[in-house]
Each structure stands twice: as C-alpha cells, then as structure tokens.
SERODREN-385828 format. One line per 10 residues: number of its first residue (from 1); for each residue x, z, y of N, C-alpha, C. Coordinates in steps of 0.05 Angstrom, whole numbers, plus 5000, padded with zeros to 4 digits. Each point is the difference from the previous one (the first is absolute). Last residue first. Layout:
! SERODREN-385828
NUM = X Z Y X Z Y X Z Y | ...
END
This chain:
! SERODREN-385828
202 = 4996 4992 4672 4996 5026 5006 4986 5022 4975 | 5060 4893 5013 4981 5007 4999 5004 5036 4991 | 5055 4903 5022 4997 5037 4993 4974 5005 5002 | 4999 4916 4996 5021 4996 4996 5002 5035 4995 | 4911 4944 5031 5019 5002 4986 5030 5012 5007 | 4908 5053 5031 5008 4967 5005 5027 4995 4977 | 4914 5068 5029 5016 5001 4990 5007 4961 4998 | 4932 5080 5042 5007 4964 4999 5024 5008 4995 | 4911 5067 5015 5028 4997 4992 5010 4973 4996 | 4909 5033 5057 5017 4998 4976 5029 4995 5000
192 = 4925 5041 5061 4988 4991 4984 5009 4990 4978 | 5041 5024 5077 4978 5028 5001 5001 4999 4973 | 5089 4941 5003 4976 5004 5026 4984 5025 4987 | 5101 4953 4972 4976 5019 4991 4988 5002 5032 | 5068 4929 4946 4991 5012 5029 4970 5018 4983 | 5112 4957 4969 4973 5004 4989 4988 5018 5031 | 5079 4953 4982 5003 5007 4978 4971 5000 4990 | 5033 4941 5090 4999 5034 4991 4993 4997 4964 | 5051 4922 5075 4971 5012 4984 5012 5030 4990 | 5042 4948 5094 4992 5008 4969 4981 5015 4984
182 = 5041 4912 5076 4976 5026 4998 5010 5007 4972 | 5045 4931 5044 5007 5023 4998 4979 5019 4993 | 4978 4910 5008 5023 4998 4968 5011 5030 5006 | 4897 4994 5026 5026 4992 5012 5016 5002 4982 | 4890 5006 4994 5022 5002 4993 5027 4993 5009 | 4894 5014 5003 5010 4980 5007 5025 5010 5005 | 4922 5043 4938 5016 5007 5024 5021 4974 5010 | 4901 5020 4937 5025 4986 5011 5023 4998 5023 | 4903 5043 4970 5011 4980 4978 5028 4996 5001 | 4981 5086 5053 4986 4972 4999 5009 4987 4971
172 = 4993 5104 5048 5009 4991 4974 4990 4974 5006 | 4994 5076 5052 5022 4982 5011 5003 4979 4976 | 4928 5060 5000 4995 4989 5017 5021 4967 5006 | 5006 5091 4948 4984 4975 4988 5003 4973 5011 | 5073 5068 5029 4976 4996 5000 4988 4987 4987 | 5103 5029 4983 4977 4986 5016 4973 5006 4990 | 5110 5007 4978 4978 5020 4999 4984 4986 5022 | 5084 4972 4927 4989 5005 5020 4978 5006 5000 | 5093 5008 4945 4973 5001 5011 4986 4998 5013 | 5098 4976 4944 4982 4996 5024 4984 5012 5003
162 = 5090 5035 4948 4975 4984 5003 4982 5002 5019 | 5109 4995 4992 4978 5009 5006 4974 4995 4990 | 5090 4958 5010 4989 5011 4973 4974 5020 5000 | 5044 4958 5071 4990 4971 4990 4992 5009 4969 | 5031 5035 5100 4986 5015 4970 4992 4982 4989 | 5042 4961 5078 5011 5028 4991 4996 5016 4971 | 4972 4913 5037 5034 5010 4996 5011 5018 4990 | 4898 4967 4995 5022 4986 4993 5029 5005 5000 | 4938 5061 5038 4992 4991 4974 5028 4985 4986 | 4992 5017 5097 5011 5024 4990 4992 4987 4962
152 = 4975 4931 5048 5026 4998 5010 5016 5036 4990 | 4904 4983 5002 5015 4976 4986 5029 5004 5004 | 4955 5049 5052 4992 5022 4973 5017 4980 4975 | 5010 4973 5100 5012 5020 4997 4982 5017 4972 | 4966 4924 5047 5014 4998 4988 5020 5021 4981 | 4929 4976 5075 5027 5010 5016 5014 4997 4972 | 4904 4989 5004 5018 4973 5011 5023 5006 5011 | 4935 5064 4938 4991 4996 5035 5016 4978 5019 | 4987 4986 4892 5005 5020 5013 4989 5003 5026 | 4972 4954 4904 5012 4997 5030 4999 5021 5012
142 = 4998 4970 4880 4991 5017 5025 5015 4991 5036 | 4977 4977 4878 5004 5003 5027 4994 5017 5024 | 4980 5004 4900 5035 5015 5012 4998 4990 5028 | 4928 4969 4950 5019 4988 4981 5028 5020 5014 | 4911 5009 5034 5008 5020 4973 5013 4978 4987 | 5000 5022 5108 4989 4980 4980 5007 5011 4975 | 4998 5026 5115 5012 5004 4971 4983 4983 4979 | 5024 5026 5111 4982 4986 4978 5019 5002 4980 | 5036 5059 5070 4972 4988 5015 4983 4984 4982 | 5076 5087 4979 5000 4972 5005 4969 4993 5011
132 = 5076 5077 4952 4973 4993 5018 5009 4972 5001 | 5035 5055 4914 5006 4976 5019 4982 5002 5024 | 5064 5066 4928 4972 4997 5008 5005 4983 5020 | 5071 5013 4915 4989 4997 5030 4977 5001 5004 | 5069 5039 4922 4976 4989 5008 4990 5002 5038 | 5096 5025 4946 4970 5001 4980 4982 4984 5003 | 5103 5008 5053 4968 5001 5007 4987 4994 4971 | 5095 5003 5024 4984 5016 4990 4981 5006 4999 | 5040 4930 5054 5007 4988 4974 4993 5031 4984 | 5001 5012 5097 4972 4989 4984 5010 4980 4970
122 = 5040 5091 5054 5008 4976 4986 4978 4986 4983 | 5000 5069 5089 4995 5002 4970 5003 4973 4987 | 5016 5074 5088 5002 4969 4989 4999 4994 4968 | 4968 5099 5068 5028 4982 4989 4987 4970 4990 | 4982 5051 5090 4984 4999 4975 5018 4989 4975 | 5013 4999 5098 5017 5018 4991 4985 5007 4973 | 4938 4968 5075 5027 4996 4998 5015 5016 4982 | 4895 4976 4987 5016 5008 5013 5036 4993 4997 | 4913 4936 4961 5015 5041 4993 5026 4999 5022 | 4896 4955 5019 5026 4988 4981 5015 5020 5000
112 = 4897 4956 5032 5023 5034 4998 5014 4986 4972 | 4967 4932 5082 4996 5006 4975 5014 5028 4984 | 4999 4943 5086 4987 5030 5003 4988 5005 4972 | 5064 4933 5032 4972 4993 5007 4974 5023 4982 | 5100 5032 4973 4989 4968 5008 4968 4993 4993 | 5007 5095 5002 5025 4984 5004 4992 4972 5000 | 4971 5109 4997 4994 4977 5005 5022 4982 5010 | 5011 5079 4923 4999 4988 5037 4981 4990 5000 | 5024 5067 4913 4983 4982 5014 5002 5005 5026 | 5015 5068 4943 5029 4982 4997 4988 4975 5011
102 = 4956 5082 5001 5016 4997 5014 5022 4987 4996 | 4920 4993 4954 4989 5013 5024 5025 5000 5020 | 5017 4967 4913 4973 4993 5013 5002 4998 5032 | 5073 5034 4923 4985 5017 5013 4980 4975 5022 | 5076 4971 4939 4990 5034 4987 4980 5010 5012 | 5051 4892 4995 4986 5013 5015 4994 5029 4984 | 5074 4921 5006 5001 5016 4982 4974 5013 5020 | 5027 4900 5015 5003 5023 5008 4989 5018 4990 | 5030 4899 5005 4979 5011 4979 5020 5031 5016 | 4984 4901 5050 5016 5017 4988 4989 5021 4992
92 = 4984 4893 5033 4987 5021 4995 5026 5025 4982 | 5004 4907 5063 4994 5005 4982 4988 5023 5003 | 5031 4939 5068 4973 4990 4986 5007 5012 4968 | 5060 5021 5085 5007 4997 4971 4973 4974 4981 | 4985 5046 5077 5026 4989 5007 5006 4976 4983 | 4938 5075 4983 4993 4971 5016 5018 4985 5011 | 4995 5087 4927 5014 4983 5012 4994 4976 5020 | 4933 5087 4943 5004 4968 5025 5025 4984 5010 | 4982 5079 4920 5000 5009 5023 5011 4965 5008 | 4940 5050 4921 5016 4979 5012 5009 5008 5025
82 = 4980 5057 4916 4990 4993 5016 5007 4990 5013 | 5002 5061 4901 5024 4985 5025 4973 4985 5011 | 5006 5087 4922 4980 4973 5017 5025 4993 5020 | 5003 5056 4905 5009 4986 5013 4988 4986 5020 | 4949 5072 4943 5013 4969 4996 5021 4999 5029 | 4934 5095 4962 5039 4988 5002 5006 4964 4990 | 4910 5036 5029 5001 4997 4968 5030 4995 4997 | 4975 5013 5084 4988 5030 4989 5005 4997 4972 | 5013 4923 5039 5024 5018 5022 4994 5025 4973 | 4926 4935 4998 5035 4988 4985 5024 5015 5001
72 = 4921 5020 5050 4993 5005 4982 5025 4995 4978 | 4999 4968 5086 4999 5032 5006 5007 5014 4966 | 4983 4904 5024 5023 5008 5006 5007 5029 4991 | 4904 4968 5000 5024 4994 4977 5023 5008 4991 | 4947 5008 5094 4986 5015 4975 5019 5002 4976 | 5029 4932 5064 5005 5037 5006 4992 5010 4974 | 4966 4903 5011 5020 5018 4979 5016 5022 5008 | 4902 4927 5026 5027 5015 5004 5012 5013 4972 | 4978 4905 5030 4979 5012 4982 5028 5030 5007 | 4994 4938 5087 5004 4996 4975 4989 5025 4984
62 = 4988 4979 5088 4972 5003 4994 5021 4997 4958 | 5057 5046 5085 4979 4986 5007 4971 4996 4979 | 5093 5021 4961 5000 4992 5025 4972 4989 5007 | 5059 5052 4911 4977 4985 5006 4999 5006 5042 | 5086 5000 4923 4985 5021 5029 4987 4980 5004 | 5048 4981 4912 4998 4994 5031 4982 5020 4999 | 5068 5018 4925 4971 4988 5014 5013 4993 5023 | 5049 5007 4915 5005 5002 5021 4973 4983 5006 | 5043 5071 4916 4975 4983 5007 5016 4990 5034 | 5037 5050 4897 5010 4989 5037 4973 4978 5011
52 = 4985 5031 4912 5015 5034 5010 5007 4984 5026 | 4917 4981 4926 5026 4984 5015 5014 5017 5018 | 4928 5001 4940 5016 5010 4988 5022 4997 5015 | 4910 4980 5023 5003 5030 4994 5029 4999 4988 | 4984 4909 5019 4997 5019 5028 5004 5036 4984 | 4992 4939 4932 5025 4989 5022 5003 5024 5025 | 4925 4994 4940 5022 5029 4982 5032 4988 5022 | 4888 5001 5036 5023 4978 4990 5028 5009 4997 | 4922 5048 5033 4996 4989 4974 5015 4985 4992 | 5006 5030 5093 5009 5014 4986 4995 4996 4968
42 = 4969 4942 5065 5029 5009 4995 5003 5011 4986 | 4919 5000 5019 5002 4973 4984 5031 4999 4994 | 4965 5060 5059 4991 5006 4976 5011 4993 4980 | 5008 4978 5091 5018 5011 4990 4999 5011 4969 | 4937 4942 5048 5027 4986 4992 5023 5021 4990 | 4918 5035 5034 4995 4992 4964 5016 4989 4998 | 5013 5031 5087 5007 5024 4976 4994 4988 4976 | 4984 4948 5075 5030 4997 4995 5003 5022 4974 | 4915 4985 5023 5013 4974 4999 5034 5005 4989 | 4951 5064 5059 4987 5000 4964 5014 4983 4996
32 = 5027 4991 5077 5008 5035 4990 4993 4993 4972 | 4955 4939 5055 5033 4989 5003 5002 5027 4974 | 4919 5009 5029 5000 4983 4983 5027 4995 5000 | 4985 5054 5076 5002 5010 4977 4994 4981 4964 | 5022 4970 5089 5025 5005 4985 4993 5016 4978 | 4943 4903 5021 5008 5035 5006 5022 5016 4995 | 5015 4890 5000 4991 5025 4989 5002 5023 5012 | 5023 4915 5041 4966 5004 5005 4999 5027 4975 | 5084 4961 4996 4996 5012 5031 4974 5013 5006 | 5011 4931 4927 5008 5028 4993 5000 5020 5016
22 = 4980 4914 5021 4982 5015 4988 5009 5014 4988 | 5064 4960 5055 4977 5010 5019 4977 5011 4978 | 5073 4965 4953 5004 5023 5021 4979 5015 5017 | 4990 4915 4953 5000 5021 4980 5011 5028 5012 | 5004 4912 5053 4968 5007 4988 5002 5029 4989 | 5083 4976 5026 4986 4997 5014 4968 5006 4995 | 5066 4967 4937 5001 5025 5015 4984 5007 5021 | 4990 4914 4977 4997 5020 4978 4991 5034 5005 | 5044 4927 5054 4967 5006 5003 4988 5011 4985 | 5097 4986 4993 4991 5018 5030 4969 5002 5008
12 = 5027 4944 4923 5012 5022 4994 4997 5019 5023 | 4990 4909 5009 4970 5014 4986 5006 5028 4989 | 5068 4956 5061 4962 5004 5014 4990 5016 4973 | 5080 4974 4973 4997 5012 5012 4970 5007 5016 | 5007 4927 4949 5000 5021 4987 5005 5023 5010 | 4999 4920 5051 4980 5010 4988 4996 5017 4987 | 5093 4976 5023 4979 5011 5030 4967 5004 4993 | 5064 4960 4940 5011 5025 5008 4972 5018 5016 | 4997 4911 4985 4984 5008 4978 5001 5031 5002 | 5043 4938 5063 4971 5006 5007 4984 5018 4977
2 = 5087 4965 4994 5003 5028 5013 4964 5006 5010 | 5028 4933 4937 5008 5026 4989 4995 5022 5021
END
C-alpha cells in the first residue's frame, strides 16, 4: 500500500511538473490572448454572467491571467473576494476586494494577496469559484500546486459554490491521477473550449 502511495505520488509530482514547465515556455504575449478568449468563454456562460459573489485567484507567474477579469466583474457591480494564504492554518480565507491596484500585496511566497484590514467574506456566500491549478482533465479532475489549500477551501468551506476552472489547452491531459482529497470542478474552460461536467452544471 505504501509503495503504491509513493508511486502515485511520483506520478502526480511528474505530472505537474512536465505541464508547468510547458506552460512556463508560453510567451506572455500568447499567455494575455489565451487568457482574454478564456475570458470570453466566461462570460457566455449564464452561471458566470449571472453570478453576484465570485472568489478568484490572483494569477501568479505563468497561470491564465484574471486582473483583466477581476477588473471588469468590479465595473459590472459583482461582488469579487480573493484569497488570503493562512499557512499556518494550510487554509485559504475569502477577502472582500474593490480596488486591484491598491488592495493587492505581495504575500505568501510573493503571491499578491489583499491587504490587511480588507473585510472577510463568508465563503458559504460564494456563487462561484475560479480554480488555478497545474493539470486538468475533462472528467472535473484536477491537481493543484501540492499545498492543498483550494481542496480543502472547496470542500469545507464553499461546498455550494460552483467550481471553475481555468487552464490552458496545454494543461488538458486524458487523465489526471487523482487523490481521495482532490476535488473535481463543475466545469473547465481553456482558449479553445468549454467542459462542462456532471452534477451542476453552468
């Protein structure tokens, strides 16, 4: 059992791993386009346009970005909230964001996260989540960056939420190698298409 542990792990850290580094290899200005037709693709979906408490992630490094988004959701009076890193804790806490430009740190491991004194926002009110992540699969799977903390805000906290997640073509395999804590998403939109999965659906 524990050798089997230990393989599936490997193949899950080699996964990641592969699919990171070729995402990493996107231009940023190919990244930009990429992320705006994902945002496209959002917005056609009567879930996302209709949904009043959204909670993104703050794109980091080579993920599909969402400022652009953020911004736009703000201007279309939605509700946005944004995580703020407990690491102590290994969770995630939902924080009321208005302003981008000056409600954004840098914070755990230099990811921008909302400042101090931002108010707290009760993620059992959450509408709809946006997911990052490193591979994704069109049955809902997905792996994170190996800290856990989107599974663990999902499952406990917002468990009424709906999922989304947002990736690259690129990140899309047959098959994501799965943990009894991983959780699946509702539905993943990349450049190129929409994936809709059972149970809620968008």
């Amino acid at each position: 059992m524990a050798a089997n542990k230990e393989g599936e792990a490997e193949e899950r850290g080699a996964l990641r791993k592969e699919i990171l580094a070729a995402r990493d290899r996107l231009p940023a200005g190919e990244r930009a386009a990429k992320s705006r037709a994902i945002a496209d693709r959002l917005w056609a979906l009567p879930a996302f346009a209709e949904a009043r408490k959204i909670f993104f992630y703050v794109n980091f490094r080579s993920e599909v970005e969402t400022l652009p988004l953020l911004r736009e959701c703000l201007a279309r009076g939605k509700e946005v909230s944004v995580p703020l890193t407990l690491a102590a804790e290994h969770r995630l806490r939902a924080h009321a964001l208005a302003d981008p430009d000056r409600d954004l740190v840098p914070g755990y491991c230099r990811i921008p996260e909302p400042a101090r004194g931002l108010p707290v926002v009760d993620p059992a009110s959450l509408d709809l989540v946006l997911v990052p992540g490193s591979v994704f699969d069109d049955q809902g799977g997905r792996l994170g960056y190996g800290g856990g903390y989107y599974d663990r805000f999902l499952s406990g906290e917002a468990p009424q939420a709906l999922r989304i997640g947002l990736a690259f073509d690129l990140q899309v395999v047959a098959r994501v190698p799965l943990a009894p804590h991983d959780q699946r998403l509702h539905a993943l939109v990349t450049e190129t298409r929409t994936i809709q999965m059972g149970g809620k659906r968008p």
